[in-house]
MDAnalysis code that builds the backbone (N, CA, C; Angstrom):
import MDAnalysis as mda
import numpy as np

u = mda.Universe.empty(576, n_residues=192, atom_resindex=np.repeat(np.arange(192), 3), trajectory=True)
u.add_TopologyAttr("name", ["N", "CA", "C"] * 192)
u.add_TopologyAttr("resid", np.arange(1, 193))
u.add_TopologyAttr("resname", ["UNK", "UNK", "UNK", "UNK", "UNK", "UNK", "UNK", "UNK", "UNK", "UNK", "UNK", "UNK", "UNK", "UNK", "UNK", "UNK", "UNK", "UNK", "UNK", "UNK", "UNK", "UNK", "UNK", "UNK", "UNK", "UNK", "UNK", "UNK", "UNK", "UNK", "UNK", "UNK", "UNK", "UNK", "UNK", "UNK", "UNK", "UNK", "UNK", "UNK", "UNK", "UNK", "UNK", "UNK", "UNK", "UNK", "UNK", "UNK", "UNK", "UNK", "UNK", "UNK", "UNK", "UNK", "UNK", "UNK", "UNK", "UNK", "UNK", "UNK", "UNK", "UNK", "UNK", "UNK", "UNK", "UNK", "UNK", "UNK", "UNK", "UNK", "UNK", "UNK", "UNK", "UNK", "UNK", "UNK", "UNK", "UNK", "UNK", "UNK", "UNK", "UNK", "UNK", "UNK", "UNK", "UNK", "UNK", "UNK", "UNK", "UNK", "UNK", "UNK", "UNK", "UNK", "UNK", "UNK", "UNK", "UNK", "UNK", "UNK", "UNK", "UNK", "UNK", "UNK", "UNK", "UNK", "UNK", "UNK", "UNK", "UNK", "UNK", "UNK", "UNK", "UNK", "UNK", "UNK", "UNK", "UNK", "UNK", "UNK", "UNK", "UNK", "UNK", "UNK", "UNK", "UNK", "UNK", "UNK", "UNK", "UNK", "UNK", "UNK", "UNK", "UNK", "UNK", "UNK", "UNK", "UNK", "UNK", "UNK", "UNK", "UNK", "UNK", "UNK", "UNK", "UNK", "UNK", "UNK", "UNK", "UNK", "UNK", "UNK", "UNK", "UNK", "UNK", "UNK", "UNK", "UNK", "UNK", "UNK", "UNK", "UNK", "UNK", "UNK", "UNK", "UNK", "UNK", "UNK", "UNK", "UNK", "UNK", "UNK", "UNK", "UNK", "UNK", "UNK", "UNK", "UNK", "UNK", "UNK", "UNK", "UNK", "UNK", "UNK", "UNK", "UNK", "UNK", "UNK", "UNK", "UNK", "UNK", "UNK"])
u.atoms.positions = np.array([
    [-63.604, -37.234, -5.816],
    [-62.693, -36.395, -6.514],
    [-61.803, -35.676, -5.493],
    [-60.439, -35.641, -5.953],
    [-59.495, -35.088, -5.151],
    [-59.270, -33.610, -5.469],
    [-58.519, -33.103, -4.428],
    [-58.313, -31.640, -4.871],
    [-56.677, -31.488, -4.908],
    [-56.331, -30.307, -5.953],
    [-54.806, -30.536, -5.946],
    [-54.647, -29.639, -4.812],
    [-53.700, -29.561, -4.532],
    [-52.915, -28.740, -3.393],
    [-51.965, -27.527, -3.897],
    [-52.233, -26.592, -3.378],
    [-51.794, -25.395, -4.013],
    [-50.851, -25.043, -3.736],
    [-49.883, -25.863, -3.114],
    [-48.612, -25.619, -2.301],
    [-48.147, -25.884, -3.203],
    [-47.952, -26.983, -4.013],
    [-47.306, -27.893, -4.545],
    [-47.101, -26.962, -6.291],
    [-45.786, -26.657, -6.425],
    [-45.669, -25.957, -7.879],
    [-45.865, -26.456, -8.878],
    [-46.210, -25.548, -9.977],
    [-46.691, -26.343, -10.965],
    [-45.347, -26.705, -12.010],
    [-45.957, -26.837, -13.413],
    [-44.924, -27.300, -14.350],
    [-44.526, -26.205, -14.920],
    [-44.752, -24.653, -15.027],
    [-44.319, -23.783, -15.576],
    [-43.161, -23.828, -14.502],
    [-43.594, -23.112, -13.299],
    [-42.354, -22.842, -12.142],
    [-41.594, -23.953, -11.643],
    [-41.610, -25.092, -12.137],
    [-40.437, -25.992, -11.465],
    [-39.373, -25.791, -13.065],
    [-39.877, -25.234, -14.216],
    [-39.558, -25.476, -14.989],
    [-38.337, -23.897, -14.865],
    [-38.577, -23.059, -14.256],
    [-38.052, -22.180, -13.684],
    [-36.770, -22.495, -12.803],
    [-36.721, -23.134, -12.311],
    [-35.714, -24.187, -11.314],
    [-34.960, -24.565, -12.193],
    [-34.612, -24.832, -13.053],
    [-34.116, -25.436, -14.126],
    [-33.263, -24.766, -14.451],
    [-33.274, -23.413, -14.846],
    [-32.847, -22.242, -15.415],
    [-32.104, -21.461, -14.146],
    [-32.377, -22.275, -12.991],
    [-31.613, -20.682, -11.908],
    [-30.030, -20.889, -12.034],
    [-29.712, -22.059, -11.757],
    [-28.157, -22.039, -12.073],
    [-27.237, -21.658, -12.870],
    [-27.948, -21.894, -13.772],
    [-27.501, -20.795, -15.101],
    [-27.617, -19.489, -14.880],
    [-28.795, -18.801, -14.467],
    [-29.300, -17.461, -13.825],
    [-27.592, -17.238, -12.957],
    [-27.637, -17.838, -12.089],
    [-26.703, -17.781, -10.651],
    [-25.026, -18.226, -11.408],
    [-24.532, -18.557, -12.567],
    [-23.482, -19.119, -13.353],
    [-22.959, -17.759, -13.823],
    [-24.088, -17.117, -15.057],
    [-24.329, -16.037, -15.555],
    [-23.642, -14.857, -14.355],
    [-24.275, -14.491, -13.079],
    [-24.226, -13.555, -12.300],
    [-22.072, -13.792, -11.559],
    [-22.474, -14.554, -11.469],
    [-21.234, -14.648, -11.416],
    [-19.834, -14.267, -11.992],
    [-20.085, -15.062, -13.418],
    [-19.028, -14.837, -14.508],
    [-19.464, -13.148, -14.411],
    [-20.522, -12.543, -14.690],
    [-20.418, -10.661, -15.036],
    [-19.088, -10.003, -13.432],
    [-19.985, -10.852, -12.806],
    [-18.557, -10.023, -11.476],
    [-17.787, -10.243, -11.241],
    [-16.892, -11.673, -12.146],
    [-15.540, -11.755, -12.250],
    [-14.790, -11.203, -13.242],
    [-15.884, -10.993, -14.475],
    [-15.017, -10.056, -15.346],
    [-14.608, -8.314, -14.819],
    [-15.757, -7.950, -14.394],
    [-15.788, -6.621, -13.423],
    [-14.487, -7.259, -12.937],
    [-14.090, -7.691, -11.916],
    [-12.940, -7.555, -11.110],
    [-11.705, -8.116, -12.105],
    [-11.799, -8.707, -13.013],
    [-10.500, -8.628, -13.735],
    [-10.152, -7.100, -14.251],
    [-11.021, -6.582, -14.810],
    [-10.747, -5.095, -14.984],
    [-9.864, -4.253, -13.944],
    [-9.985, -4.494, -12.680],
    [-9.232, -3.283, -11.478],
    [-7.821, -4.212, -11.147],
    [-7.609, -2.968, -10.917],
    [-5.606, -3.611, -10.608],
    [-5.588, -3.658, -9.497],
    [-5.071, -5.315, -8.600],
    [-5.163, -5.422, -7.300],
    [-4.306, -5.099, -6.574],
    [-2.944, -4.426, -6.724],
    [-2.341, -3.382, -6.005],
    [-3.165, -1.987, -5.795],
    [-4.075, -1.813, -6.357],
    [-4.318, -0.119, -5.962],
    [-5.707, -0.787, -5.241],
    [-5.424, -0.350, -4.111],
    [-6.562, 0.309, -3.011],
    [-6.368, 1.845, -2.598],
    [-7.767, 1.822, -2.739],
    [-8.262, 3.765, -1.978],
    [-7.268, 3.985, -0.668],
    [-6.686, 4.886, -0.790],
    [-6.677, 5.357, 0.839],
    [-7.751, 6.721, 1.054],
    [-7.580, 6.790, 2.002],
    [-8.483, 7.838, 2.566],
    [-7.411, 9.192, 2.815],
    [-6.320, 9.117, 3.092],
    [-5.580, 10.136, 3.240],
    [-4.704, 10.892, 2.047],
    [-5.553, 10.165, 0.731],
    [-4.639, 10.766, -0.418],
    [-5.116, 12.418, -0.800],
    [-4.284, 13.286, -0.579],
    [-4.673, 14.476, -0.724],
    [-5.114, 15.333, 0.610],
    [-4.561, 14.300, 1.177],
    [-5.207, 15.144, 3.015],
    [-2.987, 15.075, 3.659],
    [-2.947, 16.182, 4.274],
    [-1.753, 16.367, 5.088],
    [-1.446, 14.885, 6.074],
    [-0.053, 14.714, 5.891],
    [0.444, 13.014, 6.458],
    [-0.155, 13.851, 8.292],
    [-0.536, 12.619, 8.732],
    [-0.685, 12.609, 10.126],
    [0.708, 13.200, 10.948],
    [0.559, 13.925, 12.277],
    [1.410, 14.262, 13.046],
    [2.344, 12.912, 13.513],
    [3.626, 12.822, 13.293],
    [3.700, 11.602, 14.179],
    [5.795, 12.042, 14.352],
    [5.856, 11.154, 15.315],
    [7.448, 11.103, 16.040],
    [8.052, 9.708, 16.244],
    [8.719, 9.185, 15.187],
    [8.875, 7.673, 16.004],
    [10.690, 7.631, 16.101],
    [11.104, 6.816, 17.295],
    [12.244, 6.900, 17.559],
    [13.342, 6.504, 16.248],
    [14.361, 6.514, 16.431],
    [15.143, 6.125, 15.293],
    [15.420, 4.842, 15.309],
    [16.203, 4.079, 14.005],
    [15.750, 2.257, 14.418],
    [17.364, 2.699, 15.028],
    [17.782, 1.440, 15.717],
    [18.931, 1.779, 17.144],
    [20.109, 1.980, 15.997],
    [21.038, 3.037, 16.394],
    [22.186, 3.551, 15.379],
    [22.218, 4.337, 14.703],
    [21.303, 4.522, 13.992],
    [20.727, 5.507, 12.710],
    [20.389, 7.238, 13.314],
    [21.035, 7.231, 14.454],
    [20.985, 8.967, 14.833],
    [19.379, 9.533, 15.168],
    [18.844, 9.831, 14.038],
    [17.736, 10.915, 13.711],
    [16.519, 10.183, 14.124],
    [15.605, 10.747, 14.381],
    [14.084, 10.239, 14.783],
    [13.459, 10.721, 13.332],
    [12.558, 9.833, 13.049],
    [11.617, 10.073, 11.788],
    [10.557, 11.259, 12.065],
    [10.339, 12.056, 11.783],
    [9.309, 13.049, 12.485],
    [8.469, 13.433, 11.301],
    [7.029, 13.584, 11.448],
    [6.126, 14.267, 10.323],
    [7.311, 15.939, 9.318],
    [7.400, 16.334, 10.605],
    [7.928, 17.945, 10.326],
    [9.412, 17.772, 9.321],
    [10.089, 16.651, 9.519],
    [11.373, 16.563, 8.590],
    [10.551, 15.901, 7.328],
    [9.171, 15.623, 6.819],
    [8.668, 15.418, 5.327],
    [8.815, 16.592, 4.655],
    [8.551, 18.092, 5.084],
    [8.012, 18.980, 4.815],
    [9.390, 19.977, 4.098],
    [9.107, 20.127, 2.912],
    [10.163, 21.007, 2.088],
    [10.400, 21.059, 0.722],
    [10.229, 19.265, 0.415],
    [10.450, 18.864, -0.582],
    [9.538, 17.617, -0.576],
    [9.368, 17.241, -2.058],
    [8.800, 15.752, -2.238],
    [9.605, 14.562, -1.456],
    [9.161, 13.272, -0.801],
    [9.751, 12.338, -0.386],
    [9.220, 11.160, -0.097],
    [9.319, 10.065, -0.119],
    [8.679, 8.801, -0.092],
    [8.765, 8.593, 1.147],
    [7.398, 7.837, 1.804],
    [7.624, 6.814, 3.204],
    [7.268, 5.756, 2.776],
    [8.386, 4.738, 2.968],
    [8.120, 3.219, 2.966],
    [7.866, 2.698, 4.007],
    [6.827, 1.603, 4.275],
    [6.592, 0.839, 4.990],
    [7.262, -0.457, 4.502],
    [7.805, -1.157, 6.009],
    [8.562, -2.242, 5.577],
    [8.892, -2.987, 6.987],
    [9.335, -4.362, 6.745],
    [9.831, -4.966, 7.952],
    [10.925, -6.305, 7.950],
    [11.746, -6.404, 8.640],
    [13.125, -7.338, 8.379],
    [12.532, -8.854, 8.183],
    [11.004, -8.964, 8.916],
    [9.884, -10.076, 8.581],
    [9.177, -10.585, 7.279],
    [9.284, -8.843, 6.717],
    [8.361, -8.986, 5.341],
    [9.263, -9.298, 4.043],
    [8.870, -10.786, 3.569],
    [9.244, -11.144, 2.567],
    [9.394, -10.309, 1.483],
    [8.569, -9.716, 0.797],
    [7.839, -8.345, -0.341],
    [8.643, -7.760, -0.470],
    [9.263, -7.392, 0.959],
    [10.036, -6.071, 1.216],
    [11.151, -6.394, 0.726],
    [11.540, -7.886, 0.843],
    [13.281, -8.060, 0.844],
    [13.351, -8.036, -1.286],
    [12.219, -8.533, -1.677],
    [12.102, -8.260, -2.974],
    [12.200, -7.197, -3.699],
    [11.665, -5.755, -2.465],
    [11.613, -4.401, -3.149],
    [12.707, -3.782, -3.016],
    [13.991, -4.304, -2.075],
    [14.223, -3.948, -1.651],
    [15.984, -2.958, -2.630],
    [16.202, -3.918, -3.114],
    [16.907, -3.815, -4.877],
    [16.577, -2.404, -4.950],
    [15.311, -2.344, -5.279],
    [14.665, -1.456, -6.236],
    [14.319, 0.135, -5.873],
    [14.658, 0.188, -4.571],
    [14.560, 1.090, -3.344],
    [15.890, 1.808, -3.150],
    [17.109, 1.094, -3.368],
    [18.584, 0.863, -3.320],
    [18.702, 1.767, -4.647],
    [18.129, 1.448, -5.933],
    [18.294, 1.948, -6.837],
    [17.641, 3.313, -6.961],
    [16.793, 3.454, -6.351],
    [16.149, 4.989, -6.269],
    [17.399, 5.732, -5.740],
    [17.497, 5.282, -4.493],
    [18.497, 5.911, -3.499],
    [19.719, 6.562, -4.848],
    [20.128, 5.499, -5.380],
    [21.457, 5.818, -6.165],
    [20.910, 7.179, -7.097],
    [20.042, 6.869, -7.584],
    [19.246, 7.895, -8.891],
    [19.400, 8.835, -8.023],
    [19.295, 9.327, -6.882],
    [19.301, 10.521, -5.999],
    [18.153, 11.808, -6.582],
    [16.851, 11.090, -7.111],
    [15.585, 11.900, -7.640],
    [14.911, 12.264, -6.259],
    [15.201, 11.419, -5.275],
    [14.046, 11.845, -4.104],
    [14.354, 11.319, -3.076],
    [14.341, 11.630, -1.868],
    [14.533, 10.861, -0.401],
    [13.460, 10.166, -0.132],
    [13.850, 8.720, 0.744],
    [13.349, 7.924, 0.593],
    [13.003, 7.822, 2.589],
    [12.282, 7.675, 3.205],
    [12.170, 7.393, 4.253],
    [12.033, 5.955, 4.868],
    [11.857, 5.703, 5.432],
    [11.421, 4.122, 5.854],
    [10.402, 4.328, 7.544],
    [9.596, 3.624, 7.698],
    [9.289, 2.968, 9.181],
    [9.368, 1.405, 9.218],
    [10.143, 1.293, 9.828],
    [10.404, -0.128, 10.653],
    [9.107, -0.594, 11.174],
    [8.644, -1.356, 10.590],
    [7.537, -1.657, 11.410],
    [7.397, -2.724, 11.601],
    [6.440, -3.039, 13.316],
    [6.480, -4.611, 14.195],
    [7.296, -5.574, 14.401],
    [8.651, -5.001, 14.281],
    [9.687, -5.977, 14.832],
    [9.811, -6.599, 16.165],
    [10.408, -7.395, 16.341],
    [9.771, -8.127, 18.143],
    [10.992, -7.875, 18.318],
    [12.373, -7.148, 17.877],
    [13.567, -6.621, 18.528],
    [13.793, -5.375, 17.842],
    [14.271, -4.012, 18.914],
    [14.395, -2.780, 17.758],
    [15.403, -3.158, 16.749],
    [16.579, -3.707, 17.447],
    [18.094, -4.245, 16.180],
    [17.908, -4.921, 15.743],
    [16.544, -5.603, 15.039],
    [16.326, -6.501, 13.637],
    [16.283, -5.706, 12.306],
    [15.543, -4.614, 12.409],
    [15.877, -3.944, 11.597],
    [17.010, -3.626, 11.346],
    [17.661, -2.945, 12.105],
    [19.192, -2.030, 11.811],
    [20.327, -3.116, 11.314],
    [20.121, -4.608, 11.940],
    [20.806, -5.713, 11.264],
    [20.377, -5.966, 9.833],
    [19.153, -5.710, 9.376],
    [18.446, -6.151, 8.288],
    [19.310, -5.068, 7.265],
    [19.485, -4.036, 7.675],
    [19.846, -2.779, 7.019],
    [21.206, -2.984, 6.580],
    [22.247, -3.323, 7.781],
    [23.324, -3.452, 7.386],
    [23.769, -4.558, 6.674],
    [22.694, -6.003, 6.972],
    [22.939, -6.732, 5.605],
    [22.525, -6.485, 4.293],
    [21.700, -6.025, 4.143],
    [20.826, -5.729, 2.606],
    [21.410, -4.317, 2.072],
    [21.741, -3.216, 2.561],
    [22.108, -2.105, 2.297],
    [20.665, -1.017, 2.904],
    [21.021, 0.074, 2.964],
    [20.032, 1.281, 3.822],
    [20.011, 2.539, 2.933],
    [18.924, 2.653, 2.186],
    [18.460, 3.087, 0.983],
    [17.814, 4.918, 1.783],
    [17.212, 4.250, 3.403],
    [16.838, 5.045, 3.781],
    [17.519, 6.552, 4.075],
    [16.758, 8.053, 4.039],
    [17.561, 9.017, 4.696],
    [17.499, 8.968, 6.108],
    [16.395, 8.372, 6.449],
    [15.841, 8.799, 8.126],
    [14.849, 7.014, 8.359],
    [14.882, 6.379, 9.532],
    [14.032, 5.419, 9.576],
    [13.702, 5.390, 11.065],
    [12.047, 5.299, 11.742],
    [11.579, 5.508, 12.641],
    [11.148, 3.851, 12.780],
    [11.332, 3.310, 14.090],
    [10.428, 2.683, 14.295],
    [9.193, 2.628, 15.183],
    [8.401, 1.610, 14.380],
    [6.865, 1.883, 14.528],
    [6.295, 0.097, 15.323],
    [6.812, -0.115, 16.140],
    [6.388, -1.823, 16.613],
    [5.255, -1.851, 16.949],
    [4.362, -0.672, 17.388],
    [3.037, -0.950, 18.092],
    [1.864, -0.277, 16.939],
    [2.544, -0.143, 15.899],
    [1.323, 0.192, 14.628],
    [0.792, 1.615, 14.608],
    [1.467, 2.402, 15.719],
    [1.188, 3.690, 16.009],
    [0.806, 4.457, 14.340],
    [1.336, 4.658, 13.697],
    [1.739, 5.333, 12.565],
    [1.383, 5.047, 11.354],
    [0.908, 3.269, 11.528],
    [1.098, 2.395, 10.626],
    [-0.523, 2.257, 10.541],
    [-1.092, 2.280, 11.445],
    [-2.852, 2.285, 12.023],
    [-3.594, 3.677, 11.362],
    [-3.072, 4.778, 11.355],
    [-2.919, 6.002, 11.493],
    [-3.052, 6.618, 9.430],
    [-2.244, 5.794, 8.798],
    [-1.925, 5.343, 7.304],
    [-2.648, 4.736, 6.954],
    [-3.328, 4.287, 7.964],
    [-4.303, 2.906, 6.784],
    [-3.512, 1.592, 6.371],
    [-2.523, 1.517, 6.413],
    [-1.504, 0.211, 5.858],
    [-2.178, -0.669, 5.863],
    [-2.464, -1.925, 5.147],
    [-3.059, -2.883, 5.095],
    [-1.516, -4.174, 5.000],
    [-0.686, -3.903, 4.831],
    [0.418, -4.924, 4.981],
    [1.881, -4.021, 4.086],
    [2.967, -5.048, 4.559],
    [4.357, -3.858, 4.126],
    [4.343, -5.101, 2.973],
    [5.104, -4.272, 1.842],
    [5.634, -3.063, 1.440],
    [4.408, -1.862, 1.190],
    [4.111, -0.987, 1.865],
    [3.827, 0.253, 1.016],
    [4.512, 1.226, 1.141],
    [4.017, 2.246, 0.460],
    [4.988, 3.783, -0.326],
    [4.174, 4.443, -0.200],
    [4.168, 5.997, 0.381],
    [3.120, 7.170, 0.352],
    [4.009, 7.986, -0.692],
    [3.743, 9.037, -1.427],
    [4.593, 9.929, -1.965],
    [3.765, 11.157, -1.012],
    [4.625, 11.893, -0.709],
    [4.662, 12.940, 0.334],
    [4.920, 14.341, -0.203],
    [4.307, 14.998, -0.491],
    [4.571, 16.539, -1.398],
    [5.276, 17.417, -0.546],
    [5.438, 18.420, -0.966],
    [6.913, 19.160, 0.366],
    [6.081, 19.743, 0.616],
    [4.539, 20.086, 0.964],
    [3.530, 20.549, 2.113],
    [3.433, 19.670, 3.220],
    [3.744, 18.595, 2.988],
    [3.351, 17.057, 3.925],
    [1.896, 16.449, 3.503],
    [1.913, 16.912, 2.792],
    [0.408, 16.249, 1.778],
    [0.687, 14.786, 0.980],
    [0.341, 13.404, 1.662],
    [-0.191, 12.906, 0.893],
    [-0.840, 12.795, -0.497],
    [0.364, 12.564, -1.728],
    [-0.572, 12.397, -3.025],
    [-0.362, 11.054, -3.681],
    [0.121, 9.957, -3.215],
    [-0.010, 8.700, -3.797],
    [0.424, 7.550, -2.939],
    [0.047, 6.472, -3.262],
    [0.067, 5.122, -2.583],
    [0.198, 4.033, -3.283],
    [1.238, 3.497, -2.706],
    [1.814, 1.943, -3.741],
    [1.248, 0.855, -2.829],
    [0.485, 0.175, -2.860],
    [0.569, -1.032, -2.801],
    [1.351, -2.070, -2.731],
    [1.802, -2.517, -1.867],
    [3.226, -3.963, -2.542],
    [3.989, -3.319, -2.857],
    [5.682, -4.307, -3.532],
    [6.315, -3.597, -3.729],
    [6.318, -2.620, -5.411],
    [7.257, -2.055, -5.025],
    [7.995, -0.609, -6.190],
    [8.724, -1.719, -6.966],
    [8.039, -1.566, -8.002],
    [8.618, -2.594, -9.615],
    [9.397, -1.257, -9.998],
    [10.666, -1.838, -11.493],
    [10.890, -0.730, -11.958],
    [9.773, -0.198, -13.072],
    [8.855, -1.202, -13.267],
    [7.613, -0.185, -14.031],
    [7.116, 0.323, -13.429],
    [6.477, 0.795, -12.004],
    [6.267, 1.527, -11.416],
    [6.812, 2.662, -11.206],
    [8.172, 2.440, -10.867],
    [9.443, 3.722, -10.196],
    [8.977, 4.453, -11.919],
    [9.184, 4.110, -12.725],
    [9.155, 4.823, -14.287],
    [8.219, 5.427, -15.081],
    [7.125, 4.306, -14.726],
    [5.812, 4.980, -15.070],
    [4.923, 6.227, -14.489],
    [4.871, 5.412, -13.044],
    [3.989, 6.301, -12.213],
    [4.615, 7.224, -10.960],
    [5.742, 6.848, -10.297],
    [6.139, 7.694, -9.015],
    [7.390, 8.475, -9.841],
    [7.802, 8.184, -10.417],
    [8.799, 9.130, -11.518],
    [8.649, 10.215, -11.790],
    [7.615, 10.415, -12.782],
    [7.045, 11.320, -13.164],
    [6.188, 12.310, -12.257],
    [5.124, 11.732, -11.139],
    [4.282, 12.203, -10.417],
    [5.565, 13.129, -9.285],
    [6.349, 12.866, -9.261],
    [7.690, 13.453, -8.363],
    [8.096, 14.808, -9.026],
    [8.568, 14.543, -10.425],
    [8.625, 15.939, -11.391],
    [7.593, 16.950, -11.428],
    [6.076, 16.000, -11.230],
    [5.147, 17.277, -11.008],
    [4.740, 17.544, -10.517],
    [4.993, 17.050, -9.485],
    [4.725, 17.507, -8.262],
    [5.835, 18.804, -8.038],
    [7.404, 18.725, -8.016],
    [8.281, 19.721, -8.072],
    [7.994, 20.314, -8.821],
    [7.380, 20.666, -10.005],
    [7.089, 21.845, -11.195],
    [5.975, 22.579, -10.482],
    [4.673, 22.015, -10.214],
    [3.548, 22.569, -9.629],
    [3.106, 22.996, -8.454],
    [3.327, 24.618, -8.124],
    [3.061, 25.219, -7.016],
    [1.892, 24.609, -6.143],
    [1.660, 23.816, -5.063],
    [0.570, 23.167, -4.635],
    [-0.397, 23.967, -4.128],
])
């Protein structure tokens, strides 16, 4: 008489095997519906509600003024991140133009990682320059500093220099209308 071997699984637990893929099918589909739920333009920053970082970046070549933390401070104002490289940007870029015209809020820009400073300032004078003030940023100084994960983004900047919002990609006009529109008005109504 032989002996069975106890290594060897039986017919309940292979019958278990059967069922994991489904188990592992199941787990899946629950955490793709989870992520259809969140909107993949909004990521956390860490600096929302904390004062914009100190920073000084030169002006892009022509444009006079240096971008400086201390010229945010007075009033509400946008910093865009952007680059004469970034496709996104040349898409947002309309839509940025059209703020400018609305004359609701100043719009800043940093030039960022150009491999010539006058790519930008060429980029500007072909597309039009939406900006009040534009610094460039080629070595990520500023851009590292923000958290940026890629251009186009938008900080909205409270006239303390406080960080209170972050766009992702570019500024749709459902965006400009829905969400930075309004958050601009109350931000100007509400003593911070």
């Amino acid at each position: 008489m032989t002996a069975k071997s106890s290594s060897s699984p039986g017919p309940a637990r292979r019958r278990w095997l059967y069922f994991l893929p489904l188990v592992v099918l199941v787990l899946l589909s629950a955490l793709f519906l989870v992520g259809l739920d969140r909107d993949p333009r909004f990521l956390p920053s860490e600096l929302i509600n904390r004062p914009l970082p100190e920073f000084a970046l030169e002006p892009v070549p022509g444009r006079g003024r240096p971008l400086e933390s201390a010229a945010l401070k007075g009033d509400v104002s946008l910093v865009n991140i952007f680059g004469s490289w970034c496709i996104a940007c040349r898409a947002e870029h309309p839509m940025l133009l059209a703020i400018q015209r609305e004359g609701v809020v100043r719009i800043h820009g940093v030039d960022w990682r150009e491999k010539f400073p006058e790519d930008g300032a060429a980029w500007l004078a072909q597309h039009g320059d939406p900006y009040d003030r534009v610094g460039l940023d080629p070595d990520s100084a500023l851009v590292i500093d923000l958290g940026v994960t890629g251009a186009p983004e938008t900080f909205v900047i409270d006239a303390q220099g406080v960080v209170r919002y972050k766009v992702t990609g570019p500024i749709t006009p459902e965006i400009w209308e829905k969400e930075l529109k309004p958050l601009i008005a109350h931000l100007r109504e509400t003593p911070q």
